[in-house]
C-alpha positions in Angstrom: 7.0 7.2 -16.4 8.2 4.0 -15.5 7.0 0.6 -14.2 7.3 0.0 -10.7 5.2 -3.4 -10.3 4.2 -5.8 -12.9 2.0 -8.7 -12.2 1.4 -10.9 -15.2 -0.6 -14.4 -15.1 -1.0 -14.8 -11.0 -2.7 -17.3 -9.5 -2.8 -18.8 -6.5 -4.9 -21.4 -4.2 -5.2 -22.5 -0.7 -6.0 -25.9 -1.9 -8.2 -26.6 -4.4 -10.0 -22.9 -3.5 -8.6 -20.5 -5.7 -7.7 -17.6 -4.4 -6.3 -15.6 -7.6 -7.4 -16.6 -10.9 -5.0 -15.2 -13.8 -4.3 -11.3 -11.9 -2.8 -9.1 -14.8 -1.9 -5.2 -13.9 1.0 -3.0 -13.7 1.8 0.4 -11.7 4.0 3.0 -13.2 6.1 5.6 -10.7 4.0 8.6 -9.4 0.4 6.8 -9.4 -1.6 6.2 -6.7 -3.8 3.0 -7.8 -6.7 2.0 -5.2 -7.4 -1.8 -5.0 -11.1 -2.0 -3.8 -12.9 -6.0 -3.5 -15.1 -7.1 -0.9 -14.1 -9.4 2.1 -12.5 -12.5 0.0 -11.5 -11.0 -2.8 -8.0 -11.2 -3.0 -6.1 -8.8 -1.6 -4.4 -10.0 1.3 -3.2 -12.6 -0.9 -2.3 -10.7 -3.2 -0.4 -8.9 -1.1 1.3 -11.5 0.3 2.4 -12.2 -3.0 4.3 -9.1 -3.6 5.7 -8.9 0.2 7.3 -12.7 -0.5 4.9 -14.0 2.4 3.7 -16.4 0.0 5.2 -17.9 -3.3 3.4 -17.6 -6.4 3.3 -20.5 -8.6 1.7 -19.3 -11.6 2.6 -15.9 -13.2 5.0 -13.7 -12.8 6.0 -10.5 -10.6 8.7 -7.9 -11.0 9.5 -5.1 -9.0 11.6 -2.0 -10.9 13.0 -4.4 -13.3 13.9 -7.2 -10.9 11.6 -10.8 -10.4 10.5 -11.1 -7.2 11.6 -14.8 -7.3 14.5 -14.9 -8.8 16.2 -11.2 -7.5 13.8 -11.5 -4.3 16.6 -8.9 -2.1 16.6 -6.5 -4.7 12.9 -6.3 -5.7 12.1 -5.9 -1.9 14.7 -3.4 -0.9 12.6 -1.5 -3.6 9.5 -2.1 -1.5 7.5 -0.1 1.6 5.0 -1.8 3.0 2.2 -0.6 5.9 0.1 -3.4 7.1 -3.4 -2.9 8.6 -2.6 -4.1 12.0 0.3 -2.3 13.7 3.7 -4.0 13.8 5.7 -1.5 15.8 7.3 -2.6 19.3 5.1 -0.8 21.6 7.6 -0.6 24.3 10.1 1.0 22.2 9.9 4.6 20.8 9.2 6.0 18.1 13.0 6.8 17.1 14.0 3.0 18.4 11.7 1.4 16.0 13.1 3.5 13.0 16.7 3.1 13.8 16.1 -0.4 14.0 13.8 -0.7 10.9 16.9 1.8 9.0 19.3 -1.0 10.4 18.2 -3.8 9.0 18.6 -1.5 5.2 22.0 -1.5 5.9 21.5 2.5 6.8 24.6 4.2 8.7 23.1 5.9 12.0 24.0 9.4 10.4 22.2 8.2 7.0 19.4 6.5 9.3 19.3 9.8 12.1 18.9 12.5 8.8 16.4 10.1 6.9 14.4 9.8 10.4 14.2 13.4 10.9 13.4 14.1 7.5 10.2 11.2 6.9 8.5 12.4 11.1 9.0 16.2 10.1 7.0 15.6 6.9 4.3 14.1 9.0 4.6 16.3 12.2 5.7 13.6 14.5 9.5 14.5 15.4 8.9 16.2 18.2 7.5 12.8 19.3 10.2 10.7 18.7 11.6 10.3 22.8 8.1 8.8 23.2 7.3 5.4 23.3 4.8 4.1 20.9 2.4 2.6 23.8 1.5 6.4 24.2 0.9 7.7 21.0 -2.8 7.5 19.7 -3.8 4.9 16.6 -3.4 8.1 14.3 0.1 8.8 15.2 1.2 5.3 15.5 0.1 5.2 11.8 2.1 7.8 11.0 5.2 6.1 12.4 4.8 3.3 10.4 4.5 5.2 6.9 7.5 7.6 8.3 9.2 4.0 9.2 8.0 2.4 5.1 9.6 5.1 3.8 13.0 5.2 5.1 15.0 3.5 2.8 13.0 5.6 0.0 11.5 2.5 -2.0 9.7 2.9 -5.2 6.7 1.1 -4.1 4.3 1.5 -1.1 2.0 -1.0 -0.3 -0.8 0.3 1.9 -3.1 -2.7 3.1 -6.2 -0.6 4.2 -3.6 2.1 6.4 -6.7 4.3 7.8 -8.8 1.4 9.8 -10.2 2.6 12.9 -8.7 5.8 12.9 -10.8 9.0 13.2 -11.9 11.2 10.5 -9.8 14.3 11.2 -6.4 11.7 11.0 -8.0 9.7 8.6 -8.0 12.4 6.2 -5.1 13.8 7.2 -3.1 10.4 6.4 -4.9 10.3 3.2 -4.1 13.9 2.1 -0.5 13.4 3.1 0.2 10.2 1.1 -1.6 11.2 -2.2 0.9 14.5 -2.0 3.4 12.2 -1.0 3.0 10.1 -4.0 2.8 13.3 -6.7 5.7 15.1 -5.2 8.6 12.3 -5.1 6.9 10.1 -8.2 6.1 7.4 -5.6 4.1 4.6 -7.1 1.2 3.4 -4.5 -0.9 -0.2 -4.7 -3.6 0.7 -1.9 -5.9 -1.5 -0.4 -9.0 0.5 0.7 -13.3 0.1 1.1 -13.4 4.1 1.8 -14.9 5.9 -1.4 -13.6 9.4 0.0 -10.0 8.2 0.2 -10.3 7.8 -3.8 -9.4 10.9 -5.8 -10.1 11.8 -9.0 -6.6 11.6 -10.4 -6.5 8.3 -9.0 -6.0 4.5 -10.9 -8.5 2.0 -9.8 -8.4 -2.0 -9.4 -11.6 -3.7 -8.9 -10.8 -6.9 -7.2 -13.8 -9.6 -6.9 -13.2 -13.4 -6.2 -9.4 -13.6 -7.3 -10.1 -12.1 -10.8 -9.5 -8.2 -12.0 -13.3 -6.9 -12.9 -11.9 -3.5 -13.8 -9.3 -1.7 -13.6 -7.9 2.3 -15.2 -8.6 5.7 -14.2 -12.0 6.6 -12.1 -13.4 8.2 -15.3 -12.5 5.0 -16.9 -14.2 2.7 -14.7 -17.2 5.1 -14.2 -17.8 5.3 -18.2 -17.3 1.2 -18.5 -19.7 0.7 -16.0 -21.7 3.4 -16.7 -22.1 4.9 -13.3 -22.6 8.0 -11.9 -20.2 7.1 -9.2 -17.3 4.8 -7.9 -20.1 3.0 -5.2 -22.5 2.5 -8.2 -19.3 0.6 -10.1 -18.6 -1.2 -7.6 -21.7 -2.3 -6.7 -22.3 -3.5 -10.5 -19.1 -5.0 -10.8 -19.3 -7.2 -7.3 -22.8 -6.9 -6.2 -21.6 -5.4 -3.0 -21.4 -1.8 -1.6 -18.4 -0.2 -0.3 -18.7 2.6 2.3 -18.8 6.1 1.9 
Protein backbone atom coordinates (compact mmCIF):
# COMPACT_ATOMS: atom_id res chain seq x y z
CA UNK A 1 0.00 0.00 0.00
CA UNK A 2 0.99 3.32 -0.20
CA UNK A 3 0.85 6.69 1.67
CA UNK A 4 -1.69 8.93 0.71
CA UNK A 5 -1.52 11.66 3.60
CA UNK A 6 1.14 12.21 6.03
CA UNK A 7 0.79 14.67 8.85
CA UNK A 8 3.91 14.90 10.97
CA UNK A 9 4.46 17.61 13.99
CA UNK A 10 1.04 19.92 13.35
CA UNK A 11 0.13 22.43 15.32
CA UNK A 12 -1.80 25.27 15.10
CA UNK A 13 -3.48 28.22 17.27
CA UNK A 14 -6.02 30.81 16.95
CA UNK A 15 -4.05 32.99 19.20
CA UNK A 16 -2.65 31.94 22.13
CA UNK A 17 -5.51 28.93 22.19
CA UNK A 18 -4.08 26.05 20.70
CA UNK A 19 -6.03 24.38 18.49
CA UNK A 20 -3.63 21.37 17.46
CA UNK A 21 -0.98 20.32 19.68
CA UNK A 22 1.90 18.17 17.82
CA UNK A 23 -0.93 15.87 15.36
CA UNK A 24 1.11 12.83 14.04
CA UNK A 25 -0.78 10.13 11.59
CA UNK A 26 -0.64 8.90 8.13
CA UNK A 27 -3.27 7.17 5.70
CA UNK A 28 -2.19 4.61 3.23
CA UNK A 29 -4.41 3.96 -0.20
CA UNK A 30 -7.52 1.77 0.27
CA UNK A 31 -8.30 2.63 4.13
CA UNK A 32 -11.12 4.12 5.37
CA UNK A 33 -9.81 5.90 8.77
CA UNK A 34 -12.71 7.51 10.94
CA UNK A 35 -11.73 10.73 12.88
CA UNK A 36 -14.10 10.91 15.94
CA UNK A 37 -13.52 14.08 18.84
CA UNK A 38 -16.06 15.93 20.47
CA UNK A 39 -17.20 19.56 19.60
CA UNK A 40 -13.58 21.44 19.80
CA UNK A 41 -11.43 18.94 19.20
CA UNK A 42 -9.78 19.64 16.14
CA UNK A 43 -11.12 18.58 13.23
CA UNK A 44 -12.29 21.39 11.33
CA UNK A 45 -8.96 22.73 11.76
CA UNK A 46 -7.49 20.13 10.93
CA UNK A 47 -9.15 19.93 8.02
CA UNK A 48 -8.59 23.15 7.05
CA UNK A 49 -5.21 22.29 7.20
CA UNK A 50 -5.17 19.70 4.58
CA UNK A 51 -7.75 21.67 2.20
CA UNK A 52 -5.02 24.81 2.24
CA UNK A 53 -7.85 27.00 4.11
CA UNK A 54 -5.39 27.56 6.73
CA UNK A 55 -1.50 27.51 6.74
CA UNK A 56 0.21 25.37 9.13
CA UNK A 57 3.12 26.64 10.85
CA UNK A 58 4.50 23.93 12.65
CA UNK A 59 4.75 20.37 11.11
CA UNK A 60 4.52 19.11 8.06
CA UNK A 61 1.90 17.74 5.45
CA UNK A 62 2.21 15.75 2.28
CA UNK A 63 -0.11 14.55 0.04
CA UNK A 64 1.01 11.29 -2.42
CA UNK A 65 4.52 12.45 -2.16
CA UNK A 66 3.99 16.12 -2.70
CA UNK A 67 4.12 19.07 0.51
CA UNK A 68 1.18 20.68 0.68
CA UNK A 69 3.19 24.01 1.06
CA UNK A 70 5.67 23.80 -1.13
CA UNK A 71 3.78 21.65 -4.23
CA UNK A 72 0.25 23.06 -2.95
CA UNK A 73 -1.40 22.51 -6.93
CA UNK A 74 -0.29 19.12 -7.04
CA UNK A 75 -1.03 17.83 -3.59
CA UNK A 76 -4.60 19.26 -4.01
CA UNK A 77 -5.41 18.03 -7.49
CA UNK A 78 -4.72 14.74 -5.48
CA UNK A 79 -7.50 15.76 -3.08
CA UNK A 80 -11.67 15.28 -2.86
CA UNK A 81 -13.16 16.94 -0.38
CA UNK A 82 -17.17 16.88 0.86
CA UNK A 83 -17.88 19.51 3.37
CA UNK A 84 -20.72 19.15 5.92
CA UNK A 85 -22.78 22.05 4.71
CA UNK A 86 -23.66 21.83 1.02
CA UNK A 87 -21.67 23.98 -1.49
CA UNK A 88 -23.48 23.24 -4.69
CA UNK A 89 -25.31 26.14 -6.66
CA UNK A 90 -28.79 25.36 -6.04
CA UNK A 91 -30.05 27.02 -9.03
CA UNK A 92 -28.01 25.06 -11.31
CA UNK A 93 -28.29 21.27 -11.96
CA UNK A 94 -26.94 18.60 -11.06
CA UNK A 95 -24.97 18.10 -14.48
CA UNK A 96 -24.07 22.15 -14.38
CA UNK A 97 -22.39 21.97 -11.16
CA UNK A 98 -20.16 18.84 -12.25
CA UNK A 99 -19.25 20.24 -15.63
CA UNK A 100 -18.24 23.28 -13.91
CA UNK A 101 -16.51 21.55 -10.85
CA UNK A 102 -14.65 18.94 -14.00
CA UNK A 103 -13.72 22.53 -15.59
CA UNK A 104 -11.88 23.99 -13.16
CA UNK A 105 -9.54 20.21 -13.31
CA UNK A 106 -8.67 21.14 -16.57
CA UNK A 107 -11.28 18.14 -17.77
CA UNK A 108 -12.26 18.17 -21.66
CA UNK A 109 -16.21 18.08 -21.83
CA UNK A 110 -15.96 14.52 -23.37
CA UNK A 111 -13.39 13.54 -20.41
CA UNK A 112 -15.80 15.63 -17.95
CA UNK A 113 -19.46 14.22 -19.75
CA UNK A 114 -17.92 10.15 -19.49
CA UNK A 115 -16.43 10.84 -15.88
CA UNK A 116 -20.05 12.46 -14.97
CA UNK A 117 -21.99 9.62 -16.18
CA UNK A 118 -19.85 7.17 -14.73
CA UNK A 119 -19.40 8.75 -10.70
CA UNK A 120 -24.00 9.58 -10.77
CA UNK A 121 -24.50 5.95 -12.23
CA UNK A 122 -22.47 4.47 -9.41
CA UNK A 123 -24.67 6.34 -7.02
CA UNK A 124 -28.11 6.12 -8.96
CA UNK A 125 -28.47 9.70 -9.57
CA UNK A 126 -28.00 10.07 -13.52
CA UNK A 127 -31.27 9.94 -14.38
CA UNK A 128 -31.37 13.15 -12.24
CA UNK A 129 -28.96 15.10 -13.79
CA UNK A 130 -31.51 17.75 -16.01
CA UNK A 131 -32.71 18.61 -12.49
CA UNK A 132 -31.77 21.34 -10.58
CA UNK A 133 -30.27 20.84 -7.26
CA UNK A 134 -33.05 23.11 -5.35
CA UNK A 135 -35.32 19.96 -5.97
CA UNK A 136 -33.35 17.15 -5.06
CA UNK A 137 -33.80 16.02 -1.31
CA UNK A 138 -30.62 16.46 1.39
CA UNK A 139 -29.84 12.74 0.57
CA UNK A 140 -29.40 13.16 -3.07
CA UNK A 141 -27.86 16.50 -2.98
CA UNK A 142 -25.13 14.54 -0.91
CA UNK A 143 -24.76 12.31 -3.44
CA UNK A 144 -23.98 14.99 -5.96
CA UNK A 145 -21.38 16.24 -4.04
CA UNK A 146 -19.36 12.91 -3.52
CA UNK A 147 -20.29 12.10 -7.39
CA UNK A 148 -18.88 15.87 -7.88
CA UNK A 149 -15.38 14.96 -5.15
CA UNK A 150 -14.67 12.28 -7.13
CA UNK A 151 -14.37 13.46 -10.60
CA UNK A 152 -11.00 14.08 -11.17
CA UNK A 153 -10.40 10.59 -9.34
CA UNK A 154 -8.12 11.92 -6.32
CA UNK A 155 -6.38 9.62 -3.99
CA UNK A 156 -7.75 11.21 -1.02
CA UNK A 157 -11.39 11.93 0.17
CA UNK A 158 -11.98 14.09 2.87
CA UNK A 159 -15.54 13.55 4.36
CA UNK A 160 -16.22 16.34 7.11
CA UNK A 161 -19.25 14.58 8.90
CA UNK A 162 -20.98 13.82 5.01
CA UNK A 163 -24.38 12.09 6.63
CA UNK A 164 -25.67 15.15 8.89
CA UNK A 165 -29.27 15.50 8.95
CA UNK A 166 -29.91 12.98 6.48
CA UNK A 167 -32.32 10.06 7.14
CA UNK A 168 -31.39 6.67 8.10
CA UNK A 169 -32.32 4.77 4.92
CA UNK A 170 -29.81 7.49 2.89
CA UNK A 171 -27.68 7.73 5.69
CA UNK A 172 -26.82 4.18 5.39
CA UNK A 173 -26.96 4.05 2.02
CA UNK A 174 -24.10 6.86 1.61
CA UNK A 175 -22.19 4.97 4.18
CA UNK A 176 -22.39 1.54 2.53
CA UNK A 177 -21.59 3.12 -0.85
CA UNK A 178 -18.41 4.93 0.20
CA UNK A 179 -16.77 2.17 2.36
CA UNK A 180 -17.25 -0.15 -1.05
CA UNK A 181 -16.13 2.79 -2.73
CA UNK A 182 -13.01 2.96 -0.87
CA UNK A 183 -12.17 -1.11 -1.06
CA UNK A 184 -12.84 -1.34 -4.68
CA UNK A 185 -10.66 1.56 -6.31
CA UNK A 186 -7.96 1.56 -3.18
CA UNK A 187 -9.35 5.01 -2.25
CA UNK A 188 -7.84 6.32 0.94
CA UNK A 189 -10.58 8.12 3.22
CA UNK A 190 -9.90 10.67 6.38
CA UNK A 191 -13.64 10.82 7.71
CA UNK A 192 -15.01 13.05 10.18
CA UNK A 193 -17.93 11.41 11.90
CA UNK A 194 -19.84 11.09 15.83
CA UNK A 195 -22.02 8.09 14.36
CA UNK A 196 -20.77 4.72 15.89
CA UNK A 197 -22.83 2.65 13.16
CA UNK A 198 -21.00 4.46 10.25
CA UNK A 199 -17.62 2.70 11.85
CA UNK A 200 -16.88 -0.81 10.46
CA UNK A 201 -14.95 -3.23 11.67
CA UNK A 202 -12.19 -3.17 8.96
CA UNK A 203 -12.07 0.38 9.63
CA UNK A 204 -8.81 2.73 11.05
CA UNK A 205 -9.71 4.89 13.87
CA UNK A 206 -8.39 8.57 15.02
CA UNK A 207 -9.41 9.65 18.37
CA UNK A 208 -9.18 13.36 18.35
CA UNK A 209 -9.68 15.26 21.87
CA UNK A 210 -8.38 18.95 22.49
CA UNK A 211 -5.89 19.29 19.43
CA UNK A 212 -3.94 16.12 20.51
CA UNK A 213 -4.24 12.28 18.95
CA UNK A 214 -5.57 10.06 22.16
CA UNK A 215 -5.64 6.95 19.94
CA UNK A 216 -5.41 6.04 16.97
CA UNK A 217 -5.14 2.02 14.75
CA UNK A 218 -7.65 -0.42 13.86
CA UNK A 219 -11.06 -0.73 16.02
CA UNK A 220 -9.64 -3.88 17.57
CA UNK A 221 -6.68 -1.90 18.39
CA UNK A 222 -8.23 0.85 20.04
CA UNK A 223 -10.85 -1.45 21.81
CA UNK A 224 -7.95 -3.74 23.38
CA UNK A 225 -5.78 -0.31 24.40
CA UNK A 226 -8.68 0.90 26.09
CA UNK A 227 -10.01 -2.06 27.04
CA UNK A 228 -13.51 -1.72 25.97
CA UNK A 229 -16.14 -3.72 24.91
CA UNK A 230 -16.99 -1.16 22.38
CA UNK A 231 -15.96 1.99 20.27
CA UNK A 232 -18.65 4.32 22.59
CA UNK A 233 -16.93 2.86 25.80
CA UNK A 234 -13.38 4.03 24.12
CA UNK A 235 -14.36 6.93 23.44
CA UNK A 236 -15.90 7.80 26.31
CA UNK A 237 -12.52 6.78 28.31
CA UNK A 238 -10.40 8.49 26.13
CA UNK A 239 -12.54 12.06 26.05
CA UNK A 240 -14.97 11.72 28.81
CA UNK A 241 -17.65 12.32 26.28
CA UNK A 242 -20.24 9.96 24.51
CA UNK A 243 -20.61 9.80 20.87
CA UNK A 244 -24.00 8.65 19.42
CA UNK A 245 -25.11 5.44 18.41
Amino acid sequence: MKTALTIENVSFAYGKKKALDDVSFSINTGECTLLLGPNGAGKSTLFSLITRLYDSREGHINLCGFDIKTQSRQALMRLGVVFQQTTLDIDLTVLQNLRYHAALHGMSRKQANLRIQEELERLTMYERRFEKVRQLNGGHKRRVEIARALLHKPALLLLDEPTVGLDVPSRQSIVEHLHQLSKDNQLAILWASHLMDEIYSEDRLLVLHQGQIKAQGSVNEVLDGTQSQNISDAFHQLTQQRVST
